[in-house]
C-alpha positions as CSV (number, residue, x, y, z in Angstrom):
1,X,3.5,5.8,32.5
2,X,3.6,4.4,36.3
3,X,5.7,1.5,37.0
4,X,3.6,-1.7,37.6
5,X,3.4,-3.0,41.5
6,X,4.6,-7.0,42.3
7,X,2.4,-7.3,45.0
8,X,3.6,-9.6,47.9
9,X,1.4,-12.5,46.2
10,X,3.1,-11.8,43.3
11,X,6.5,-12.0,44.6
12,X,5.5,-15.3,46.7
13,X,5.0,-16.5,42.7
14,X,7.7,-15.3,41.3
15,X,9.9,-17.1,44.5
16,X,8.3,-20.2,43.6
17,X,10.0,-20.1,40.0
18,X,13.0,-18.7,41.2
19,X,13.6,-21.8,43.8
20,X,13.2,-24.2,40.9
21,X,16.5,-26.6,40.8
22,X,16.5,-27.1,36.6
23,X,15.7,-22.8,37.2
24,X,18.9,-22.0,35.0
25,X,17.9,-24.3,32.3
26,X,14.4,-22.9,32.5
27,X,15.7,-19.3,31.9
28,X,17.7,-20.0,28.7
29,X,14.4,-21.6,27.2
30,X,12.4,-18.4,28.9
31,X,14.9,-15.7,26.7
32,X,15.0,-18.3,23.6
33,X,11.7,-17.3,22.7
34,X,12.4,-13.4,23.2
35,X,10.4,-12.9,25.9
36,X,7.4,-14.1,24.5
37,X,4.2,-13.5,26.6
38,X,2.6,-16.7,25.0
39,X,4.9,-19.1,24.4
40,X,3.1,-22.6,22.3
41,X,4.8,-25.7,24.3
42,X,5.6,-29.1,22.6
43,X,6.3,-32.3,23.2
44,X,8.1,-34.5,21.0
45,X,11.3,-36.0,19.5
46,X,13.7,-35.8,17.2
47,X,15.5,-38.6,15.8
48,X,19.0,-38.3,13.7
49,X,19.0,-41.4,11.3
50,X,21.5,-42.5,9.2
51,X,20.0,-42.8,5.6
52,X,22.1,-46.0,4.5
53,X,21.9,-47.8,8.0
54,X,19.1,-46.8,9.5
55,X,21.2,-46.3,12.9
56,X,19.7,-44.0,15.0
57,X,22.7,-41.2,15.9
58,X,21.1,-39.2,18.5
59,X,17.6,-38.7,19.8
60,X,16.6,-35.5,21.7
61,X,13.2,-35.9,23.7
62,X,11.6,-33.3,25.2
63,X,11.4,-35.4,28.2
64,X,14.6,-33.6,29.4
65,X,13.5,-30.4,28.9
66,X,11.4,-28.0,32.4
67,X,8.3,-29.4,32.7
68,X,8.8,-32.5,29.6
69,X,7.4,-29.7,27.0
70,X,9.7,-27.2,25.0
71,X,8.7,-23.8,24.5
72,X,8.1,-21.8,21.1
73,X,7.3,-18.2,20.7
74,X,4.1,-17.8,19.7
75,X,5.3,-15.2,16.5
76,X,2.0,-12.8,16.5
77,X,2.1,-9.9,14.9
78,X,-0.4,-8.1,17.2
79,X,1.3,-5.8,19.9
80,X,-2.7,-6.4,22.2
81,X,-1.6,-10.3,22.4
82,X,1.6,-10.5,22.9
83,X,4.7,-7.1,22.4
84,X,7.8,-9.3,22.3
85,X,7.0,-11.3,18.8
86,X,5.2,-8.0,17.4
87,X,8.1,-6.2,18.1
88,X,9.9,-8.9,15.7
89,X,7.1,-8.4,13.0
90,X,7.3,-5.0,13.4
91,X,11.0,-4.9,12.7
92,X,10.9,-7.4,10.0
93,X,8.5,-5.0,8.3
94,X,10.5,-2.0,8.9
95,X,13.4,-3.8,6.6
96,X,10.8,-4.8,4.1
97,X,9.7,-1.6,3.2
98,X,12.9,0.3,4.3
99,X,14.7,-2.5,1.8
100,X,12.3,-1.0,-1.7
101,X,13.3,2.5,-0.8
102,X,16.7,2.6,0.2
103,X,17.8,-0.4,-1.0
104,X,19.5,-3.7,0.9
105,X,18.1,-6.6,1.2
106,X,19.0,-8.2,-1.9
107,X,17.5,-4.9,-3.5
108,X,19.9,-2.7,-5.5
109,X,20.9,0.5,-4.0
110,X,19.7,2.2,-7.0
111,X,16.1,1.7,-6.1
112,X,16.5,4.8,-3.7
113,X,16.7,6.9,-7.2
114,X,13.0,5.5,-8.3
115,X,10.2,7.9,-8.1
116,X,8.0,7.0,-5.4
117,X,5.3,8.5,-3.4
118,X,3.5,7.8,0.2
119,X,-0.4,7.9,-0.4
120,X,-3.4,7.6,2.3
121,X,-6.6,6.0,0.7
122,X,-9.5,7.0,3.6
123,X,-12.7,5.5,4.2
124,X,-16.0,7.7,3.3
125,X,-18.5,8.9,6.1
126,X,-20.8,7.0,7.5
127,X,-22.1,9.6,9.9
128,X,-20.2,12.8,12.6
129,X,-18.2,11.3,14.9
130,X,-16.1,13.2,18.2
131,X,-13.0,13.7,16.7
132,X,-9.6,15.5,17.5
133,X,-9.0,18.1,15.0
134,X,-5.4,19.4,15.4
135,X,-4.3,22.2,13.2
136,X,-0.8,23.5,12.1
137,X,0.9,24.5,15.2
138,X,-0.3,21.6,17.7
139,X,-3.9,23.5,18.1
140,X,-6.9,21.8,18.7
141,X,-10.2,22.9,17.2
142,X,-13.5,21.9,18.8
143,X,-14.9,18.7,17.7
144,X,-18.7,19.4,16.3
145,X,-19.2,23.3,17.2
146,X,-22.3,23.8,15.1
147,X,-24.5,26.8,15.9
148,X,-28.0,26.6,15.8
149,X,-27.8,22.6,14.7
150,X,-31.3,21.3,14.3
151,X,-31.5,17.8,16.2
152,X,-32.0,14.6,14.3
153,X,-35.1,12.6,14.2
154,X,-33.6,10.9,17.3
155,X,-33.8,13.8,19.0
156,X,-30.0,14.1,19.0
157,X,-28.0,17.7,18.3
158,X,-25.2,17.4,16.4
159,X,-23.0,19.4,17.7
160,X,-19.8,18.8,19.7
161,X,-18.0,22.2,21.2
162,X,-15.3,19.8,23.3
163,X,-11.6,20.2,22.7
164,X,-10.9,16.1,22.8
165,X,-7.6,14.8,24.5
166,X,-6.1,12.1,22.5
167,X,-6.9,9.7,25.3
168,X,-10.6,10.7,25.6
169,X,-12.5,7.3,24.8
170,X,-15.2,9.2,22.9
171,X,-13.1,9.9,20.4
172,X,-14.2,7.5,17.2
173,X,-17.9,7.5,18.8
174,X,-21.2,8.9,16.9
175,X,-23.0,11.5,17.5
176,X,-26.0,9.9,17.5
177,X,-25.5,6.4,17.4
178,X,-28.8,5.9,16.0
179,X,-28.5,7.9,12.8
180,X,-24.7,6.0,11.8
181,X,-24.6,3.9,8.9
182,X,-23.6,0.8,10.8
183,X,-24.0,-1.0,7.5
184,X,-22.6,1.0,5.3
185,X,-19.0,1.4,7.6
186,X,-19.3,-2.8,8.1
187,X,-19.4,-3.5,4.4
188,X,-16.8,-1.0,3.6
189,X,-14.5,-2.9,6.0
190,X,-15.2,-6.3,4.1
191,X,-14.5,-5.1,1.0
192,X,-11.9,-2.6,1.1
193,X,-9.5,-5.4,-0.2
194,X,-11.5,-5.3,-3.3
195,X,-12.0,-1.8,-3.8
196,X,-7.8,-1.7,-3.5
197,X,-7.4,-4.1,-6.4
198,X,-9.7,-1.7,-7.9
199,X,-7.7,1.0,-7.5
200,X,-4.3,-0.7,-9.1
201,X,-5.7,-1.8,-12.1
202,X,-7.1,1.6,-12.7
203,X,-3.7,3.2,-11.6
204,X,-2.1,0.8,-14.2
205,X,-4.6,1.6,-16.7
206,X,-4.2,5.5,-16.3
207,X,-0.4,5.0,-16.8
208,X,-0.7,3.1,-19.9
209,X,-3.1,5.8,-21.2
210,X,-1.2,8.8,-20.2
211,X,2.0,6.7,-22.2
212,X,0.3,6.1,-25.2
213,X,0.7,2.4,-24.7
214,X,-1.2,-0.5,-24.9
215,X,-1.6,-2.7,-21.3
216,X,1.1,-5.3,-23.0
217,X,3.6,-2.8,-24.1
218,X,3.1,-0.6,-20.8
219,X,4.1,-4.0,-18.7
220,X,7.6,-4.3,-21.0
221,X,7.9,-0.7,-20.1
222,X,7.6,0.2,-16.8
223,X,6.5,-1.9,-13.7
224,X,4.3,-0.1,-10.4
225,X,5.6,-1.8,-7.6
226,X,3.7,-1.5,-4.0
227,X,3.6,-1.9,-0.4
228,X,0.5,-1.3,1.9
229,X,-0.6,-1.7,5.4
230,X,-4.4,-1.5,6.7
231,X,-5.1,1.1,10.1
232,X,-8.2,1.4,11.6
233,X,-9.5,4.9,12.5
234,X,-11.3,5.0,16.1
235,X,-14.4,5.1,14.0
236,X,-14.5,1.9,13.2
237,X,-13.3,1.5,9.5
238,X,-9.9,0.9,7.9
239,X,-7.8,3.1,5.6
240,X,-4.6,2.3,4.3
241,X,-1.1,3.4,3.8
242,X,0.8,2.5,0.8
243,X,4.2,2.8,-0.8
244,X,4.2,3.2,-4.6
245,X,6.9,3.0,-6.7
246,X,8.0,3.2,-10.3
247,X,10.5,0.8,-11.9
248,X,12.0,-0.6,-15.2
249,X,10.0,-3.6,-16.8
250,X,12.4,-6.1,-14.4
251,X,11.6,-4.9,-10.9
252,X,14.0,-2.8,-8.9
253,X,17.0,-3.8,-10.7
254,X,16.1,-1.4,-13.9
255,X,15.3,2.3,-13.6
256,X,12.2,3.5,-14.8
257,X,11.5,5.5,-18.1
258,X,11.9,9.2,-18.0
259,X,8.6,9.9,-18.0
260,X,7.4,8.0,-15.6
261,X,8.0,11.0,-12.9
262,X,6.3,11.9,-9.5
263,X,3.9,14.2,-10.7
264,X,2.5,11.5,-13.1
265,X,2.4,9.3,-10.1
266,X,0.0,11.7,-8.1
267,X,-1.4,12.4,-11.0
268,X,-2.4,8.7,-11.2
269,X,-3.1,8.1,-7.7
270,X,-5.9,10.6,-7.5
271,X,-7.7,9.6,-10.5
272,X,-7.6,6.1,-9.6
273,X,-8.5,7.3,-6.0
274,X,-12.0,8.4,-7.7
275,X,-12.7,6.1,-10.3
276,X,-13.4,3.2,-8.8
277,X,-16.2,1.8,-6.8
278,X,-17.6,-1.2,-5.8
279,X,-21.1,-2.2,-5.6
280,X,-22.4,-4.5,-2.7
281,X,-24.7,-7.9,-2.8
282,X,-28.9,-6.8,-3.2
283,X,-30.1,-8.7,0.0
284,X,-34.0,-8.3,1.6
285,X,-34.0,-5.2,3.7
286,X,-30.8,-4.1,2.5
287,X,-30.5,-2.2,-1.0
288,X,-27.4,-2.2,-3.1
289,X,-25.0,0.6,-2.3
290,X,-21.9,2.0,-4.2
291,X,-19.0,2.4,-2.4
292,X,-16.0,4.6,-3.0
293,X,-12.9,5.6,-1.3
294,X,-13.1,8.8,1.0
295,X,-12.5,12.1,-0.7
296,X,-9.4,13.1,1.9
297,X,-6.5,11.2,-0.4
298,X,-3.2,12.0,0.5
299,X,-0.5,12.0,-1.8
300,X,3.4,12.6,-0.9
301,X,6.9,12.1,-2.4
302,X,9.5,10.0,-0.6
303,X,13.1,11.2,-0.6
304,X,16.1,10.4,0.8
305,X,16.5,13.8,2.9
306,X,13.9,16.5,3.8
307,X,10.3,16.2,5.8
308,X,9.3,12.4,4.4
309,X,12.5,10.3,4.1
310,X,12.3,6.8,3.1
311,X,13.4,5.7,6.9
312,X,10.4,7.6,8.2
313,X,7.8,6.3,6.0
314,X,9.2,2.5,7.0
315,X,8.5,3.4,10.6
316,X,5.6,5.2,10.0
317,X,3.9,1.6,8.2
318,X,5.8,-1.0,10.6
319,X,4.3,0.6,13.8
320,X,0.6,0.1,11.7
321,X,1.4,-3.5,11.0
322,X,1.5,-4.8,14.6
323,X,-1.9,-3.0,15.5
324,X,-5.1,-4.2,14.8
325,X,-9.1,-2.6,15.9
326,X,-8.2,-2.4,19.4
327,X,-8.4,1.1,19.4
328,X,-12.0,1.0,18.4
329,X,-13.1,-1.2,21.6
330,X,-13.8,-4.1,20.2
331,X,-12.7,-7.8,21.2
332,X,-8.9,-9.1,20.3
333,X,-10.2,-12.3,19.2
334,X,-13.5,-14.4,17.5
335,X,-16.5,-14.4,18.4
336,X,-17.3,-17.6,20.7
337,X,-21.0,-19.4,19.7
338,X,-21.4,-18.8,23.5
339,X,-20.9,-14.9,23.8
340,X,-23.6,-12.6,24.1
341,X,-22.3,-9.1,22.9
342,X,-24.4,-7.3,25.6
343,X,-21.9,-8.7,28.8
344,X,-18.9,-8.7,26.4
345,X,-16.4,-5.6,27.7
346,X,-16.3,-3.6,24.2
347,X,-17.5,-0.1,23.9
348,X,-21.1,0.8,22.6
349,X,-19.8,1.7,19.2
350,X,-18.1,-1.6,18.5
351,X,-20.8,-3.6,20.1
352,X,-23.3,-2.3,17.4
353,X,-20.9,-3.2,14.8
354,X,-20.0,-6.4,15.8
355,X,-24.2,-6.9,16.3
356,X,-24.2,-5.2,12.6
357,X,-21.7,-8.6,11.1
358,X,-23.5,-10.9,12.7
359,X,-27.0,-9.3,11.3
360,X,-26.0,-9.1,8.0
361,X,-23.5,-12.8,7.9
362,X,-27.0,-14.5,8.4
363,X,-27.9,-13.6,5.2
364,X,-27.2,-15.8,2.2
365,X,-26.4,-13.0,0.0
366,X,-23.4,-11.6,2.6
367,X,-22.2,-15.2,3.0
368,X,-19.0,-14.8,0.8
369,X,-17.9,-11.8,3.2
370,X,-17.5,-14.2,6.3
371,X,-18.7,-11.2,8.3
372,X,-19.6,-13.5,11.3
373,X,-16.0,-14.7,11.2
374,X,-14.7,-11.8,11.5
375,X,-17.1,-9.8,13.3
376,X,-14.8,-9.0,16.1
377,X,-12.4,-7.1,13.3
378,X,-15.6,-5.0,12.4
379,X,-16.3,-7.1,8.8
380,X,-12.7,-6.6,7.3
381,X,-10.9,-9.7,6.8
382,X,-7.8,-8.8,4.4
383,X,-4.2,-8.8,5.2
384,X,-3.4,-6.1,7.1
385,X,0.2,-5.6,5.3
386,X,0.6,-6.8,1.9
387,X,3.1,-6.1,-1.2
388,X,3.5,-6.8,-4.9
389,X,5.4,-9.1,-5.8
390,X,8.3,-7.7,-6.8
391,X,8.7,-4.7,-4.4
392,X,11.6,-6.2,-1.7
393,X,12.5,-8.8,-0.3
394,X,9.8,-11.2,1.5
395,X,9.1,-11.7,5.3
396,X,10.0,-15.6,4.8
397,X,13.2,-14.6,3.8
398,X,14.4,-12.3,6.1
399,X,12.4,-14.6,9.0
400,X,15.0,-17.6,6.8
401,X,18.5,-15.5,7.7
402,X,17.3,-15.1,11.1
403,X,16.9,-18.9,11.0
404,X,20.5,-19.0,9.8
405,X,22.2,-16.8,12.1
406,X,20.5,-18.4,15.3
407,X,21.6,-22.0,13.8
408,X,25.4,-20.5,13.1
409,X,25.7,-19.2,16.6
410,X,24.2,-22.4,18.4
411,X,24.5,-25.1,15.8
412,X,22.9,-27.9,17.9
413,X,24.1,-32.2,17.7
414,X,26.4,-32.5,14.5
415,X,27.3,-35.8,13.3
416,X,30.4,-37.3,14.3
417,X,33.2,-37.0,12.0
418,X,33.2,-39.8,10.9
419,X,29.9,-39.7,9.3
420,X,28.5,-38.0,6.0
421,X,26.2,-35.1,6.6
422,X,24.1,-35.6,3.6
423,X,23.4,-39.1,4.6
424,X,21.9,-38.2,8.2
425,X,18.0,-36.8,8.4
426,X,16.1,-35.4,11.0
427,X,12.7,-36.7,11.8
428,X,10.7,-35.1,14.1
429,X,7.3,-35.9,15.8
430,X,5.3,-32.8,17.5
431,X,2.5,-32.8,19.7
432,X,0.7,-29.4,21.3
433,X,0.9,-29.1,25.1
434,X,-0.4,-26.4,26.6
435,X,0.2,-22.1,25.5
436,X,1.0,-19.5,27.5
437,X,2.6,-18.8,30.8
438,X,1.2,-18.8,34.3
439,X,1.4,-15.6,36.3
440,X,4.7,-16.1,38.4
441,X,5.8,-17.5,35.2
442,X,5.2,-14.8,33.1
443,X,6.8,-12.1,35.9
444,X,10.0,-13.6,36.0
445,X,10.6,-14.3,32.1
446,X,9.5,-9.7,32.0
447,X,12.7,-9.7,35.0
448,X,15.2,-12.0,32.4
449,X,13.8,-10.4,29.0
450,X,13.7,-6.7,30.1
451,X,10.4,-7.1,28.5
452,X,7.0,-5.1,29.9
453,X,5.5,-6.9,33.4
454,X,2.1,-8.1,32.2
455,X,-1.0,-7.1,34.1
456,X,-2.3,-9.0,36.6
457,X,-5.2,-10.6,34.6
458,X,-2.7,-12.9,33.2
459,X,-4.4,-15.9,31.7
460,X,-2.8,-19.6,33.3
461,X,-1.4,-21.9,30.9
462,X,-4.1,-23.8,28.6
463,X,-3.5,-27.5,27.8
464,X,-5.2,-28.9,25.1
């Protein structure tokens, strides 16, 4: 990938920061927030009162800080907005699902012995699509290569005979745009959350049955622990990665019955995979439809050595969790009440599915799928990385030790000696400023960070 270019403009910027004379103060707030390539700034103070006196100790103000505002990384997880805070998710997540396979975390090392398997739940089609078809060996098959294909009733043939790069942006687009089931792939996306919950009861409910227990006496026998993130496929719909694991009636701490194996785990997954269904709201002009996982469901055991190991699948899920539909083309924010999707800059593909949401969130029946609100992620509106409750640790407490440790090393005013600790509060009162960084701004915190130089489009600071 080519190194960006400063350009003489952008080093007349960059100068301009550079020749600032509270610069070194302004560059330990600029690596504080890691880089961040949208930093929220504050203004504000906080007050150190003594509980039994009410003398004020020490007051900071942001007064004294660059510019009177204090800056805060923004903490996104999506790599499109902003790579130095995704990174952080990213790596958080790695440790969260690293943490119910290998243990660590506060999760017994033990855990690494549970059976547990990596599954892919896909999305059905809604319709061919050019598509990169790699086979064993790193060959590519042709995309579409159908002889003597009849066209459709738009007059379109399909048939693809191209050999797609991975790069190639009509990869993820119909064949025939006309003859997609827009509908079908925008409802699937709104309620694939539900079809998931679907899908674990159904697992749990197999297990019990394959036991020879009742649902009460399978929970105080075994426990199905999980972990999940969404992707979205360049066609437009998402289908998700999961870690499922089997443990002891008390989470990770106890070891799962005998019989509760791998095998009866894929067993399990695959029937659930294809028993459940969800049916979508009767509206006019749009019939009920029954909708179902995809029929490619991939099912594959975690170990600690050999082709899957438990630190590849943790990769493999953290790198998902900082991505969103970007690669489909379609907009990395909400729709505005003032944009008109024909002079937005998405592809065709996501412009008729975005067109699609906002068709069917007009009617009443759809209103509880919020698909206008979340037309730009193509009608799904779930978390994009979720876990049971019991599986790890949480993201609030490993974002907590970070807390800690940045606290231990830089500890901040302390009272004097003199003064009880317990008796002496903190109150603080926030206002927004402004978010994000102007363009010399953001070149020169990429220099300190090591982070990526942003493109030149960079967006000047927005005050409220």
């Amino acid at each position: 990938m080519p190194h960006p270019v400063i350009t003489p403009a952008d080093a007349r910027l960059m100068a301009k920061i550079l020749d600032r004379p509270d610069f070194d103060q302004w560059a330990a707030r600029a690596r504080a927030t890691g880089g961040c390539s949208q930093p929220v700034f504050l203004t504000g103070t906080v007050n150190h009162v003594h509980t039994g006196t009410g003398e004020l100790l020490h007051r900071y103000t942001t007064d004294r800080e660059p510019d009177g505002a204090l800056p805060v990384a923004c903490k996104t997880r999506r790599a499109s907005r902003c790579p130095a805070c995704a990174e952080i998710y990213r790596a958080d997540t790695y440790q969260l699902i690293r943490a119910g396979l290998a243990g660590g975390k506060g999760v017994p090392d033990t855990v690494s012995g549970h059976p547990a398997a990596f599954v892919t739940l896909t999305a059905p089609s809604f319709g061919p699509v050019h598509a990169r078809r790699e086979k064993a060996g790193g060959r590519v098959e042709r995309c579409h290569p159908r002889r003597n294909a009849k066209p459709c009733p738009h007059g379109v043939v399909a048939s693809c005979g191209i050999r797609h790069d991975e790069g190639d942006l009509r990869l993820g687009e119909p064949l025939c745009p006309d003859c997609y089931d827009h509908t079908g792939s925008v409802l699937f996306n709104a309620l694939a959350p539900e079809l998931w919950r679907r899908f674990t009861l159904a697992l749990r409910r197999y297990l019990a049955k394959s036991a020879g227990l009742t649902q009460k006496d399978f929970r105080d026998t075994l426990a199905v622990s999980f972990a999940k993130v969404a992707e979205y496929q360049r066609r437009g719909v998402v289908h998700f990665h999961a870690v499922i694991r089997f443990d002891g009636p008390d989470g990770p701490t106890t070891p799962p019955p005998g019989w509760a194996n791998v095998r009866l785990l894929e067993d399990a997954v695959r029937h659930a995979a294809t028993a459940v269904t969800v049916t979508t709201p009767a509206a006019p002009g749009v019939p009920p439809r029954s909708l179902a996982w995809g029929t490619q469901v991939d099912i594959r055991a975690i170990t600690s050595s050999g082709t899957l190991t438990q630190q590849a699948v943790a990769g493999y899920i953290a790198k998902y969790a900082t991505k969103a539909a970007e690669c489909v083309g379609t907009l990395d924010r909400r729709l505005r009440p003032t944009d008109d999707l024909d002079e937005l800059a998405i592809t065709p593909h996501a412009r008729r599915l975005m067109g699609e949401c906002l068709r069917l969130g007009a009617l009443e029946e759809f209103a509880d799928l919020r698909l206008v609100q979340w037309a730009h992620m193509l009608g799904f509106r779930g978390h994009f990385s979720t876990k049971s409750r019991r599986y790890s640790t949480t993201l609030g407490a490993l974002r907590q030790a970070r807390i800690d440790f940045v606290r231990e090393q830089h500890p901040g005013w302390q009272p004097p000696d003199d003064q009880d600790p317990d008796l002496v509060i903190a109150i603080g009162e926030w206002r927004f400023h402004s978010q994000g960084l102007t363009r010399g701004e953001a070149l020169v915190t990429a220099a300190l960070t090591g982070r990526p130089l942003p493109p030149p489009a960079t967006t000047d600071r927005k005050a409220a």
